[in-house]
MOPAC internal coordinates of N, CA, C and O (Angstrom, degrees):
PM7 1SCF
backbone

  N    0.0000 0     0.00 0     0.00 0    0    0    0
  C    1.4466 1     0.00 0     0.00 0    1    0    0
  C    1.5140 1   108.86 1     0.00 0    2    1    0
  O    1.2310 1   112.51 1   -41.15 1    3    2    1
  N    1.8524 1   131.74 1   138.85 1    3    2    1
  C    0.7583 1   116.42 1  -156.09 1    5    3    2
  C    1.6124 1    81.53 1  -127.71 1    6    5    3
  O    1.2310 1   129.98 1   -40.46 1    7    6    5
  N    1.5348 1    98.36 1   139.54 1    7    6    5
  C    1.6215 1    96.67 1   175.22 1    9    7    6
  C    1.5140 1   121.96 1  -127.00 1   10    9    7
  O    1.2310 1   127.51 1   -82.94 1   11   10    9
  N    1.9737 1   103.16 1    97.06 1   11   10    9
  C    1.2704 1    90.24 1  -163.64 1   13   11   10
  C    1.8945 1   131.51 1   -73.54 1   14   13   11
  O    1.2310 1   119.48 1    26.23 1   15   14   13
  N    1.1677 1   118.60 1  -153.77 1   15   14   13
  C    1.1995 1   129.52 1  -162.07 1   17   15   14
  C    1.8403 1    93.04 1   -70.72 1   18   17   15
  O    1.2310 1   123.37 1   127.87 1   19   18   17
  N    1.6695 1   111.15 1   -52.13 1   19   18   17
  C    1.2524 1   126.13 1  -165.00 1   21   19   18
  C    1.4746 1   106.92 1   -60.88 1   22   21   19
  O    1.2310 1   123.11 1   139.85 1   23   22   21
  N    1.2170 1   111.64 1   -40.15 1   23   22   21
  C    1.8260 1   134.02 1   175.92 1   25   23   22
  C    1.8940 1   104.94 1   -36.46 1   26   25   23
  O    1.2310 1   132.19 1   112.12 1   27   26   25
  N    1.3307 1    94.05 1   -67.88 1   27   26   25
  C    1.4832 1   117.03 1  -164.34 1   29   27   26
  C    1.5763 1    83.08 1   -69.33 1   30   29   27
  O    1.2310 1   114.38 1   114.49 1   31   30   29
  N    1.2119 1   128.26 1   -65.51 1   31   30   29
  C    1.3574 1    98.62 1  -161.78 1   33   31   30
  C    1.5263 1   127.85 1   -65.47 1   34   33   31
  O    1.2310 1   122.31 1   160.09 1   35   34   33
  N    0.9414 1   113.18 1   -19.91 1   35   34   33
  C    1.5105 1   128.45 1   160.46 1   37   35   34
  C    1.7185 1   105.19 1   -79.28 1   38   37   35
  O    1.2310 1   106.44 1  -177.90 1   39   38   37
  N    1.3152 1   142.82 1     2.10 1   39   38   37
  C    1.3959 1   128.98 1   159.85 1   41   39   38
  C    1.3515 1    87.99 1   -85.49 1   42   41   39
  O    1.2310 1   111.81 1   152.45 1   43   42   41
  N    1.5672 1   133.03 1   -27.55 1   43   42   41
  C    1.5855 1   108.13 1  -136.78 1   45   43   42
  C    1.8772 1    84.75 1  -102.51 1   46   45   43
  O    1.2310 1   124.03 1   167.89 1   47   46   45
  N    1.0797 1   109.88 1   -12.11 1   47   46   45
  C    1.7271 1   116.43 1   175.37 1   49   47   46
  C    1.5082 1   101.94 1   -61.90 1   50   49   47
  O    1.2310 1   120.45 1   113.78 1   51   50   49
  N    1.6463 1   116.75 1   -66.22 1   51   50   49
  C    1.3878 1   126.80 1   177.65 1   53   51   50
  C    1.4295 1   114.70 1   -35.01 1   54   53   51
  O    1.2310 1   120.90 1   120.50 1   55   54   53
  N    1.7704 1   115.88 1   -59.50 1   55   54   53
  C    1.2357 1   118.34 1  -155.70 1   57   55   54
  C    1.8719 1    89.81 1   -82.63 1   58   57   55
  O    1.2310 1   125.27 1   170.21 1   59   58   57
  N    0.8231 1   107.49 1    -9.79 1   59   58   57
  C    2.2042 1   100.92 1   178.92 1   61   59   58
  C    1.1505 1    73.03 1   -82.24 1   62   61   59
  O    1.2310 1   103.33 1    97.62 1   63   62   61
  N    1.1435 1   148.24 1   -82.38 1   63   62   61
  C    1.7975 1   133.46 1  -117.60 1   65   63   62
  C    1.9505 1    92.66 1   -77.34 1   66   65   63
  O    1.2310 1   123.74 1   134.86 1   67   66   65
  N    1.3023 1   110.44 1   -45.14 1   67   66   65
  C    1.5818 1   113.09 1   171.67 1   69   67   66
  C    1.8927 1   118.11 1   -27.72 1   70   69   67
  O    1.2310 1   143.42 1    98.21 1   71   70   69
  N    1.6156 1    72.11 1   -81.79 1   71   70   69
  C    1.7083 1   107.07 1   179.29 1   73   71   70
  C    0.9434 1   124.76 1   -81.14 1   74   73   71
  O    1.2310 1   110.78 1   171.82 1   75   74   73
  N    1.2389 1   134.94 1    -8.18 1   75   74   73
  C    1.5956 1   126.74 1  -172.04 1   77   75   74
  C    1.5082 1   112.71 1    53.10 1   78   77   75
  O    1.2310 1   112.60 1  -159.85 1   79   78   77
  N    1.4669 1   131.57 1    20.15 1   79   78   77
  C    0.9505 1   131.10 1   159.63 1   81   79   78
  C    1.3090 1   133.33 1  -141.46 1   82   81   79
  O    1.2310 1   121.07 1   -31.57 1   83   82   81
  N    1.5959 1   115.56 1   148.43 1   83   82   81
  C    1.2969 1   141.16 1  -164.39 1   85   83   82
  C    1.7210 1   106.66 1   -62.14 1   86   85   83
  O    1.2310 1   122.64 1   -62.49 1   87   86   85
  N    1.4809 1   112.54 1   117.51 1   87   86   85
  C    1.7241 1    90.01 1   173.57 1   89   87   86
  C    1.5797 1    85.59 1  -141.44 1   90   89   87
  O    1.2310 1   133.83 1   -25.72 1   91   90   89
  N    1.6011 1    90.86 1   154.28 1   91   90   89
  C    1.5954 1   105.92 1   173.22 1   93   91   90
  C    1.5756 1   145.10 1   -53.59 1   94   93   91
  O    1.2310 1   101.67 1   -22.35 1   95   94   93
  N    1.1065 1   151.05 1   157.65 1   95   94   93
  C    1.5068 1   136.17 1  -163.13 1   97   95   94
  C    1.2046 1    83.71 1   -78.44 1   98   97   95
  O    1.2310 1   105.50 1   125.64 1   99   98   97
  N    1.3735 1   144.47 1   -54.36 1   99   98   97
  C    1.5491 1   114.93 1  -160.74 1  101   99   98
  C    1.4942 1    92.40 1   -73.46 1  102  101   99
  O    1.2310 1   104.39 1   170.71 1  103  102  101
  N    1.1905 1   146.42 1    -9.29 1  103  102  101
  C    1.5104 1   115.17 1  -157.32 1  105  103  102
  C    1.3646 1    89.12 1   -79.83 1  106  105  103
  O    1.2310 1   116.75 1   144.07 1  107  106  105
  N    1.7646 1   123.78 1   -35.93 1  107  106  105
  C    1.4392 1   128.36 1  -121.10 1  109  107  106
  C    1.6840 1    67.62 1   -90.61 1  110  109  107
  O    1.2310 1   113.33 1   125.72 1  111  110  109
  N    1.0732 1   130.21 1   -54.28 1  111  110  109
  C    1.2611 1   152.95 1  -162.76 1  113  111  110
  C    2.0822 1    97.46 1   -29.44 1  114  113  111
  O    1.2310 1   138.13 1   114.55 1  115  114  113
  N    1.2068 1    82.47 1   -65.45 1  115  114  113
  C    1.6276 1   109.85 1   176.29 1  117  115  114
  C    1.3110 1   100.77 1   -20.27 1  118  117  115
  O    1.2310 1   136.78 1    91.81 1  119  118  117
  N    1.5916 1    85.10 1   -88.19 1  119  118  117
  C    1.7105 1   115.05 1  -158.97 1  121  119  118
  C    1.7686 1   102.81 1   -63.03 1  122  121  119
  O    1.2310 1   117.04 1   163.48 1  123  122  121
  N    1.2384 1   123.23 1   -16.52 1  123  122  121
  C    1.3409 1   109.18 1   172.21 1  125  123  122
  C    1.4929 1   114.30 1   -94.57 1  126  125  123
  O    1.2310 1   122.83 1   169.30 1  127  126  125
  N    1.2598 1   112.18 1   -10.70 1  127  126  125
  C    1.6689 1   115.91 1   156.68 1  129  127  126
  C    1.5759 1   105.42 1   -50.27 1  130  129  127
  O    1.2310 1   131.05 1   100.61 1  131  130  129
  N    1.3057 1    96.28 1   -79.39 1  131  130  129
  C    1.6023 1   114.39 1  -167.00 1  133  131  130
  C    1.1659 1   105.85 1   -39.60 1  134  133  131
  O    1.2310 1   112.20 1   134.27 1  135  134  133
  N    1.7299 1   132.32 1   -45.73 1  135  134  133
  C    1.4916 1   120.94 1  -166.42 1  137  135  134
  C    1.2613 1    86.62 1   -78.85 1  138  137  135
  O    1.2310 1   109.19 1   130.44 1  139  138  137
  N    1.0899 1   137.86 1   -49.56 1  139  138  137
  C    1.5724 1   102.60 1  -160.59 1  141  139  138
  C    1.6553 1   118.39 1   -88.86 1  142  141  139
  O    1.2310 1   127.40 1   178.18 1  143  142  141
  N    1.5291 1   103.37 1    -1.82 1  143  142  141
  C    1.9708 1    88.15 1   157.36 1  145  143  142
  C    1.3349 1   112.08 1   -75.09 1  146  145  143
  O    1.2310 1   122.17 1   167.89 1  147  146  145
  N    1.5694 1   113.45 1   -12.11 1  147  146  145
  C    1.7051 1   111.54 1   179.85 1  149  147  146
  C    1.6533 1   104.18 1   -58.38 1  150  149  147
  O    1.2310 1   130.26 1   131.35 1  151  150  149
  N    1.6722 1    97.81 1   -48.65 1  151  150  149
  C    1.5450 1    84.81 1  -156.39 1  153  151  150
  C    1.4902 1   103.34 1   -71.37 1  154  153  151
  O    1.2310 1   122.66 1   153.45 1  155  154  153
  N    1.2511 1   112.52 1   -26.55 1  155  154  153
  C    1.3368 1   110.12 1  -161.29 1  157  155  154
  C    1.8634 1   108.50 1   -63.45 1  158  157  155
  O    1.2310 1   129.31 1   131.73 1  159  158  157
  N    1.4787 1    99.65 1   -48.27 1  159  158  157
  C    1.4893 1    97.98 1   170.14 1  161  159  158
  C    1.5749 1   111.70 1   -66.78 1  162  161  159
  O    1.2310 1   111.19 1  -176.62 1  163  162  161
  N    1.5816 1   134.18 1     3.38 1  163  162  161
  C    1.6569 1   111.32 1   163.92 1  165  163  162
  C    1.2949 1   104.23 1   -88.26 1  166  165  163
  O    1.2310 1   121.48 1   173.82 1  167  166  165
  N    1.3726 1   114.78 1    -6.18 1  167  166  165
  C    2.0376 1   103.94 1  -159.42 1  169  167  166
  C    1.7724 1    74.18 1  -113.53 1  170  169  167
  O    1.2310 1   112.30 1  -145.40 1  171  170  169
  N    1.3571 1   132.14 1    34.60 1  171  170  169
  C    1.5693 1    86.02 1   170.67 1  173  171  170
  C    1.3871 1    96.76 1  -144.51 1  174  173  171
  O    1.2310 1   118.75 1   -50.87 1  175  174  173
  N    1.2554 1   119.99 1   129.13 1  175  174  173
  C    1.4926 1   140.36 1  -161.29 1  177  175  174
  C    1.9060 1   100.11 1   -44.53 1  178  177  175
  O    1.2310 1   127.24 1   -33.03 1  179  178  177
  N    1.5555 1   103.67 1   146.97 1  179  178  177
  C    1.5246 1   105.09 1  -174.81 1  181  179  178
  C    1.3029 1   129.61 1   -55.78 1  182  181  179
  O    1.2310 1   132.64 1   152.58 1  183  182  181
  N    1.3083 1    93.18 1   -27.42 1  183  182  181
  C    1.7701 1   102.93 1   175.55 1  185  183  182
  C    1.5452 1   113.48 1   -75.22 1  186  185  183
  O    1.2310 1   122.97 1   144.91 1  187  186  185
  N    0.9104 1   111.90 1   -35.09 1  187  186  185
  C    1.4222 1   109.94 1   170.70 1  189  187  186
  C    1.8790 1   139.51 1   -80.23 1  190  189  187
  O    1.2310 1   133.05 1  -178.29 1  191  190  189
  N    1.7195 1    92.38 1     1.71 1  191  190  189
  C    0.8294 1   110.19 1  -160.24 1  193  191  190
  C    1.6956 1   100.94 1   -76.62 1  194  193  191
  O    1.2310 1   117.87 1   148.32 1  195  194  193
  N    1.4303 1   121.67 1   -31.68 1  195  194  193
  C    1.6069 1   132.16 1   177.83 1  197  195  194
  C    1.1152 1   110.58 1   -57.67 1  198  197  195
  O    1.2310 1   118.15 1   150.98 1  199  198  197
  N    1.1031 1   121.14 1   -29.02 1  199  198  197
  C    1.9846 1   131.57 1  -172.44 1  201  199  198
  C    0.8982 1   105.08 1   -78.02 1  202  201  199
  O    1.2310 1   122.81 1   106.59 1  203  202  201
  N    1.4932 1   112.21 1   -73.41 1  203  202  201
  C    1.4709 1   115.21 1   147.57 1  205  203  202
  C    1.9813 1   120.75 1    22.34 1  206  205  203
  O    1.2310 1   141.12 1    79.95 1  207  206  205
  N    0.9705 1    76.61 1  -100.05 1  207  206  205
  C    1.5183 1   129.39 1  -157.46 1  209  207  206
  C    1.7943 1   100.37 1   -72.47 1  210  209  207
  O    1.2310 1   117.22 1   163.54 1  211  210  209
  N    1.3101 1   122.90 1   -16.46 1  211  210  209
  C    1.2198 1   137.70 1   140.75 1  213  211  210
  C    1.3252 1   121.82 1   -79.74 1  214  213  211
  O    1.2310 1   123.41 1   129.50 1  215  214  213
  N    1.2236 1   111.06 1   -50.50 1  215  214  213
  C    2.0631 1   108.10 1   163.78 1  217  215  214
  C    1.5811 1   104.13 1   -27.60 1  218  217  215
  O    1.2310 1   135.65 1    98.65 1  219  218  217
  N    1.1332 1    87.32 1   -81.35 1  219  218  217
  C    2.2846 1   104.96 1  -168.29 1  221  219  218
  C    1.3639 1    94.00 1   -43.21 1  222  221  219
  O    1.2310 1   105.08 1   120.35 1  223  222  221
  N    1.3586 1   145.21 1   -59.65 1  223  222  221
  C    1.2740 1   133.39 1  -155.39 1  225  223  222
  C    1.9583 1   104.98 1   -63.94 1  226  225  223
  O    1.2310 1   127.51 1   167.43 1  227  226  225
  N    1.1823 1   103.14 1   -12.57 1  227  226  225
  C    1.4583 1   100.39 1  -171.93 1  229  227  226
  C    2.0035 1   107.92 1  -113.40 1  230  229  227
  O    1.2310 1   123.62 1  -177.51 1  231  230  229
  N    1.5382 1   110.65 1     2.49 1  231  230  229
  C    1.0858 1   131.45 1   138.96 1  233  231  230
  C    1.4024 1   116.28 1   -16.98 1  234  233  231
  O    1.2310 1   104.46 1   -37.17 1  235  234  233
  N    0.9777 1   146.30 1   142.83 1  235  234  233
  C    1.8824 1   146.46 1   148.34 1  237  235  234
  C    1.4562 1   109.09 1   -75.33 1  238  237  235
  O    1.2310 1   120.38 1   145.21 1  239  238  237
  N    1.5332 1   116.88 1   -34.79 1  239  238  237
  C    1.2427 1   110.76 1   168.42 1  241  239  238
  C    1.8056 1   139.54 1   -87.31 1  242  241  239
  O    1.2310 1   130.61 1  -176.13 1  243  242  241
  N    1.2122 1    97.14 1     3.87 1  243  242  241
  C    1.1290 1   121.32 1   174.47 1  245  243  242
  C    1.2266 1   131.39 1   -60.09 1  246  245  243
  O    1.2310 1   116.64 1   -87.32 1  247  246  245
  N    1.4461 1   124.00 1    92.68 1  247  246  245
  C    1.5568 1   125.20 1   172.23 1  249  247  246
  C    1.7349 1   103.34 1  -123.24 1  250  249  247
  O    1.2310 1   127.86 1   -35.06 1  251  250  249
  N    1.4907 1   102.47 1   144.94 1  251  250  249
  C    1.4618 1   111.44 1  -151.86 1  253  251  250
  C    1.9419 1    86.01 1  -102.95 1  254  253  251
  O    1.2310 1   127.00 1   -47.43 1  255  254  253
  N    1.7064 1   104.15 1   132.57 1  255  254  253
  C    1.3130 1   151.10 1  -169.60 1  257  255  254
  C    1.6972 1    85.12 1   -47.04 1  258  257  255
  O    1.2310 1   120.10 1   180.00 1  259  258  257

């Protein structure tokens, strides 16, 4: 999953208007990784979920939750 520049700044718009607070491009960066391996691992059948889940670990952006 590739998360561009435009992404984050539009997560970090969402999470201000949410939260009322300021967070960094890597943080926003982070947390918009993570939600969307969330969703991706609810919509994606169990067996596939190990492959998965080995992809992201070999990610560059990848730091584990």
């Amino acid at each position: 999953m590739k998360i561009t520049d435009e992404d984050v700044r539009s997560f970090k718009e969402i999470y201000m208007k949410e939260f009322n607070e300021d967070i960094s491009n890597e943080e926003a960066r982070r947390m918009a990784h993570d939600l969307l391996l969330l969703y991706v691992l609810f919509e994606t059948p169990e067996e596939q979920e190990n492959e998965l889940f080995e992809r992201e670990k070999s990610c560059p952006d990848y730091q584990p939750l």
